[in-house]
N, C-alpha and C positions, 0 to 999 in steps of 0.2 A: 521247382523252387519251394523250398519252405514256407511255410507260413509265420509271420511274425507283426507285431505290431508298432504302431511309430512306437509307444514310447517305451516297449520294450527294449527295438534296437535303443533309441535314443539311451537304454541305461545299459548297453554291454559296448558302447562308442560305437556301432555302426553306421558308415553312411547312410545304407538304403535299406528298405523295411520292402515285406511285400502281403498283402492283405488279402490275397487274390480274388478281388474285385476290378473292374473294368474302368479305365478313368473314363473323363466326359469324352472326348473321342474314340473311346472303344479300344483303347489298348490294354489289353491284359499282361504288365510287366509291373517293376520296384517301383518304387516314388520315394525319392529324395529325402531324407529326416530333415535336412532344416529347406523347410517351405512346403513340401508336400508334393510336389511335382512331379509327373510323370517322368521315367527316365527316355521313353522313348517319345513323349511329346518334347522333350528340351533336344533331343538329337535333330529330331527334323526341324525344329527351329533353328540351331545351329547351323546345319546344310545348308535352309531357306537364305541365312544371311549373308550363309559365304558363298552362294552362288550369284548373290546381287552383284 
């Protein structure tokens, strides 16, 4: 992956930025431009819900 900053993507329109740094649970992937969010901490939360 590239290296890029939010508000870089934020000014070429893209969704996801990737800084390659480690979120707070240790995932090394994108994070989200609006909110900041890990892309793979929002998938296992998706899972977690729709497994309930």
């Amino acid at each position: 992956m590239k290296l890029i900053s939010a508000s870089a993507a934020k000014q070429k329109g893209l969704p996801r930025y990737f800084t390659g740094k480690k979120c707070k649970r240790g995932h090394l992937t994108e994070r989200r431009v609006v909110g900041g969010a890990c892309v793979k901490c929002s998938l296992l939360a998706v899972e977690k819900y729709n497994a309930t």
